[in-house]
C-alpha positions as CSV (number, residue, x, y, z in Angstrom):
1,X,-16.0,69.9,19.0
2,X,-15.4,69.1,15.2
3,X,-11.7,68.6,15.7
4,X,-12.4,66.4,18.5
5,X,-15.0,64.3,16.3
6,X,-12.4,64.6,13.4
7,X,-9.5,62.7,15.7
8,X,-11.6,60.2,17.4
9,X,-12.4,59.2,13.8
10,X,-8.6,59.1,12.8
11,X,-7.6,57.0,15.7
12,X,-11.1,54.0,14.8
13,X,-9.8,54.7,11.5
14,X,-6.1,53.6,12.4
15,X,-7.0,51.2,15.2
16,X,-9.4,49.3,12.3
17,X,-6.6,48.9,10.1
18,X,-4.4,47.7,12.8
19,X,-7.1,45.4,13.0
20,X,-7.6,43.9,9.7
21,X,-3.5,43.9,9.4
22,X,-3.5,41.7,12.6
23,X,-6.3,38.8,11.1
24,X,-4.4,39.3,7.6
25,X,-1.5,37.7,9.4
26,X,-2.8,36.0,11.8
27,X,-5.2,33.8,9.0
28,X,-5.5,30.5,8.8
29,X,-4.4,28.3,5.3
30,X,-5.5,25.4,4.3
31,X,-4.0,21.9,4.4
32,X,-3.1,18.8,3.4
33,X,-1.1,16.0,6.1
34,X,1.5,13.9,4.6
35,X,3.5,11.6,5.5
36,X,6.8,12.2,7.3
37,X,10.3,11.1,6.5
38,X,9.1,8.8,4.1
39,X,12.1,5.9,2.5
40,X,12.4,3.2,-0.1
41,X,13.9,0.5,1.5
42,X,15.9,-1.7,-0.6
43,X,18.8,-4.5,0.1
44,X,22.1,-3.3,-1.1
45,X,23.3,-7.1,-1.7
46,X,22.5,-9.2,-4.3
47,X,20.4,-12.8,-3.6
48,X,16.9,-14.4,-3.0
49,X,14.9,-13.1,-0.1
50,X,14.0,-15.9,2.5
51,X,11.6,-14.1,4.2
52,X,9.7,-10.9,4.7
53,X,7.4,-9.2,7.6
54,X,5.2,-6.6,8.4
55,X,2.5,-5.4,6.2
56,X,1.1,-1.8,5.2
57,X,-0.2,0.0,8.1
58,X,2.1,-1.5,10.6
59,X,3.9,-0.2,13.1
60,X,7.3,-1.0,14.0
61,X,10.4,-0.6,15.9
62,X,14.1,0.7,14.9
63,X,15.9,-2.6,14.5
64,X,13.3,-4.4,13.8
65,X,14.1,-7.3,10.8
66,X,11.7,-6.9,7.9
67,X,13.4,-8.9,5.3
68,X,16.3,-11.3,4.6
69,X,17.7,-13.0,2.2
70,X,18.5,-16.7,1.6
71,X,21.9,-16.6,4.2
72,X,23.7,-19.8,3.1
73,X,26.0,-18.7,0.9
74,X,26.9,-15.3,2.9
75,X,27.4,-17.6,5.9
76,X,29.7,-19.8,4.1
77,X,31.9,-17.0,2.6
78,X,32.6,-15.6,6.6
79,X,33.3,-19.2,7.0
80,X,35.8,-19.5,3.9
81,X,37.4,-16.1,5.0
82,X,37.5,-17.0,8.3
83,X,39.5,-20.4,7.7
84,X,42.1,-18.6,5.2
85,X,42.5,-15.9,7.6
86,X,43.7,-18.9,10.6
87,X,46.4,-20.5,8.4
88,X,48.0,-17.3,7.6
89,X,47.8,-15.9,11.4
90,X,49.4,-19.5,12.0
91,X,52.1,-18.1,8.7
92,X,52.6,-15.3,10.4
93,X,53.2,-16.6,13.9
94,X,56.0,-18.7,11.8
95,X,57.3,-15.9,10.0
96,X,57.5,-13.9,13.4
97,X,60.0,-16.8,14.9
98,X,61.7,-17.3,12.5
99,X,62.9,-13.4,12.2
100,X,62.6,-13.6,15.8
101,X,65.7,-17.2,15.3
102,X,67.6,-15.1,12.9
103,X,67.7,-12.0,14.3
104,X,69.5,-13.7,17.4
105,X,71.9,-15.5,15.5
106,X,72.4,-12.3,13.1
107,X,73.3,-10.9,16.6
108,X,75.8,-13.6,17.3
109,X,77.2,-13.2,13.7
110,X,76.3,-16.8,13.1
111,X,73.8,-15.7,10.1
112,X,74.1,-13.2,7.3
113,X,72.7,-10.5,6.1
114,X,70.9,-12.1,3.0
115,X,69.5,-14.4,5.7
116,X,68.1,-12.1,8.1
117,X,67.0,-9.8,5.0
118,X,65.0,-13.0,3.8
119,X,63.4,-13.4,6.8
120,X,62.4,-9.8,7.2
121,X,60.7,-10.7,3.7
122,X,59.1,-13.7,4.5
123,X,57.6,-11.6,8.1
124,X,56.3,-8.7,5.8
125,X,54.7,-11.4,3.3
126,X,52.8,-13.2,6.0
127,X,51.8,-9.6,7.8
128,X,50.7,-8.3,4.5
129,X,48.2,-11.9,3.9
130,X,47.3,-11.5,7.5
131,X,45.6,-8.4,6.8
132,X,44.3,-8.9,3.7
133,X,42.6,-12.0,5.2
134,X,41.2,-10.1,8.4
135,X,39.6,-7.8,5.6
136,X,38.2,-10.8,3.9
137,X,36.5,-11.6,7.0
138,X,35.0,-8.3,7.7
139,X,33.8,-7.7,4.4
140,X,32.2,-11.2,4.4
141,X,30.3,-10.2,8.1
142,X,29.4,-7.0,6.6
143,X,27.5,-8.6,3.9
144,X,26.0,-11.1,5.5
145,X,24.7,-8.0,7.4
146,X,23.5,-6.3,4.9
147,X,21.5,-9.5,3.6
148,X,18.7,-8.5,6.3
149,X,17.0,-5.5,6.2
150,X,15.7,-3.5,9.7
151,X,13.6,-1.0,10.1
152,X,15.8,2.3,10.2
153,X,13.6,4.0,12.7
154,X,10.5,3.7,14.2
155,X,8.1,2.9,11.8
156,X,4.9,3.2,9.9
157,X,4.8,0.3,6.9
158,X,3.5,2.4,3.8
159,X,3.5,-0.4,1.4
160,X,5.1,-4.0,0.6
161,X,7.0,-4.7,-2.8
162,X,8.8,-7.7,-1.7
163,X,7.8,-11.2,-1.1
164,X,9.8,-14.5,-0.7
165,X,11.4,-15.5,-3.7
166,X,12.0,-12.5,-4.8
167,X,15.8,-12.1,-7.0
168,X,17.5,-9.0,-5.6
169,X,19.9,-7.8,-8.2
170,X,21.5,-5.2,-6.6
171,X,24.2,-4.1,-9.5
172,X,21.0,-3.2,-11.2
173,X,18.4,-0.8,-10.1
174,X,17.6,-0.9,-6.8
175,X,14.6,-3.0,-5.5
176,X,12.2,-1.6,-3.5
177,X,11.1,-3.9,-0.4
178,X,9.1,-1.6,1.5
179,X,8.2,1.8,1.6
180,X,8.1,3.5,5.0
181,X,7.7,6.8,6.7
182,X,8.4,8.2,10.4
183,X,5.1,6.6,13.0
184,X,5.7,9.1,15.4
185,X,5.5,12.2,13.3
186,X,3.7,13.8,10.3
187,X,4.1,17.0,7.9
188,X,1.2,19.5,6.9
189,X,1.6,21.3,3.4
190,X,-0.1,24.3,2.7
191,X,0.3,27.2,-0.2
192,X,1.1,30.6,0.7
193,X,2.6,33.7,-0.9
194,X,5.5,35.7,-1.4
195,X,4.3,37.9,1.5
196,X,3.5,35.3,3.8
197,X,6.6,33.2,3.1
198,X,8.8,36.6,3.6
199,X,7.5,36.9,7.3
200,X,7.3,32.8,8.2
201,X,10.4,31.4,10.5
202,X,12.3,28.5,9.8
203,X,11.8,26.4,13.6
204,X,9.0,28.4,14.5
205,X,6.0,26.8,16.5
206,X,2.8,27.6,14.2
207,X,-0.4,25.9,15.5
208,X,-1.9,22.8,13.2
209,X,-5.3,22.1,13.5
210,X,-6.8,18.8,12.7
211,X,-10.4,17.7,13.2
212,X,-11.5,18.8,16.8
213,X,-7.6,19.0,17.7
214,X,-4.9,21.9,18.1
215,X,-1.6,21.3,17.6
216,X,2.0,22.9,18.3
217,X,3.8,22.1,14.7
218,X,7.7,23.2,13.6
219,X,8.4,25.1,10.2
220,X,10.6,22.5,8.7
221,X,10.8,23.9,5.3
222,X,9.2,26.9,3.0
223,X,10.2,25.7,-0.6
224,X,9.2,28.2,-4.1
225,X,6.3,26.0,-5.6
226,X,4.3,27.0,-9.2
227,X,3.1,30.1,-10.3
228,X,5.3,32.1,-7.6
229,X,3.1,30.5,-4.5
230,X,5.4,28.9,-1.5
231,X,4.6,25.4,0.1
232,X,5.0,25.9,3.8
233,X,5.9,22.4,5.8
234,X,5.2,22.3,9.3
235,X,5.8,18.9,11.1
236,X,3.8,17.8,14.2
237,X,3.5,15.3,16.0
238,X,1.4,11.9,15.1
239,X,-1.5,10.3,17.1
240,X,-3.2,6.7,16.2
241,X,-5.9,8.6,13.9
242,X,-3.6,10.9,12.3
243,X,-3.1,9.6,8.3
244,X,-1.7,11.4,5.5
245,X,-4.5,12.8,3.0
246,X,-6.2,14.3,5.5
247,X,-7.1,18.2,5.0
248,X,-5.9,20.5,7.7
249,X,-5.3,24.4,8.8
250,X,-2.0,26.1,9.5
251,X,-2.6,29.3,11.4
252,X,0.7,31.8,11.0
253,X,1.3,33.6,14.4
């Protein structure tokens, strides 16, 4: 009878700490929501901006234009490049007949050597402007590009540095236009320990909850933070009433 008392009270006694093992794990940590993906957008040419749209707490779409600059002078560089680059195709289509002329009489043994190896000459000169001309042009369209500044995903508008008028200087430091972050998707940052951090899975679906609502969220990162304590960084997805600064709980499976 007393060995039978004895190993019923093992087994409560082992089934109890199974227990409080389980909740240990399974606890849930507190947290704060932050913003997701967050970028300083800047113009990586150098003028006056002409316009600018969208203002914090915005919404928008990849693609969409926020901010250009003033485009005359862009425009009329691709227009300068473009002109150079059709008189030397027009060189080159000259230079080609010519070699093309010579060639035939070379053939004939009506020219000479020095002349055909002058017009060889002349043909690589006007291939060699050629192309550097066609590079003109693209690297004229490319900045003229790069004078407008879209939205390089879809969008929440953090906060707006620029306005028209503004002097981009971009051999200097950079200067901020807007400040965005990912509208579709925010992160959750919470402190846990060594332990914790040991057992947590990089991908793993962890639940998030915020106010009245449960959420699936993804282990995106679990960095070494101060005095030997681990931020874990779980990213879920965004509704309309979801902002950063709001608190939060990360439950660990």
């Amino acid at each position: 009878m007393i060995e039978k008392k004895i190993a019923s009270c093992r087994l409560m006694a082992a089934f109890a700490l199974s227990l409080a093992a389980s909740f240990a794990w399974a606890a849930e940590y507190p947290a704060v929501l932050d913003w997701s993906g967050r970028v300083v957008l800047t113009l990586p040419v150098s003028g006056v901006l002409a316009s600018v749209s969208g203002q914090a707490g915005q919404a928008v779409k990849k693609g969409e234009l926020l901010a250009s600059l003033e485009p005359t002078l862009f425009k009329a560089s691709v227009a300068e490049a473009r002109a150079d680059m059709d008189r030397l195709a027009e060189e080159h289509a000259d230079a080609q007949r010519d070699l093309d002329r010579v060639r035939e009489l070379y053939a004939r043994t009506v020219a000479s050597t020095t002349e055909l190896d002058a017009a060889k000459l002349r043909f690589a000169r006007a291939n060699a402007g050629l192309a550097a001309a066609q590079a003109r042009v693209e690297r004229t369209r490319r900045l003229l590009a790069e004078s407008e500044l879209h939205a390089p995903f879809d969008a929440l508008i953090l906060s707006r540095q620029g306005e028209p008028g503004l002097v981009i200087a971009s051999q200097c430091a950079p200067t901020a236009v807007f400040t965005v972050a990912r509208a579709d998707e925010l992160v959750a940052r919470s402190s846990i320990d060594a332990a914790q951090a040991a057992r947590v899975v990089l991908g793993g679906v962890v639940e998030v909850s915020v106010a009245d609502a449960n959420l699936k969220g993804r282990v995106q990162a679990v960095s070494l933070g101060a005095e030997r304590r681990y931020t874990l960084e779980v990213a879920l997805p965004r509704s309309a009433n979801m902002y950063a600064g709001q608190s939060a709980s990360i439950r660990l499976p």
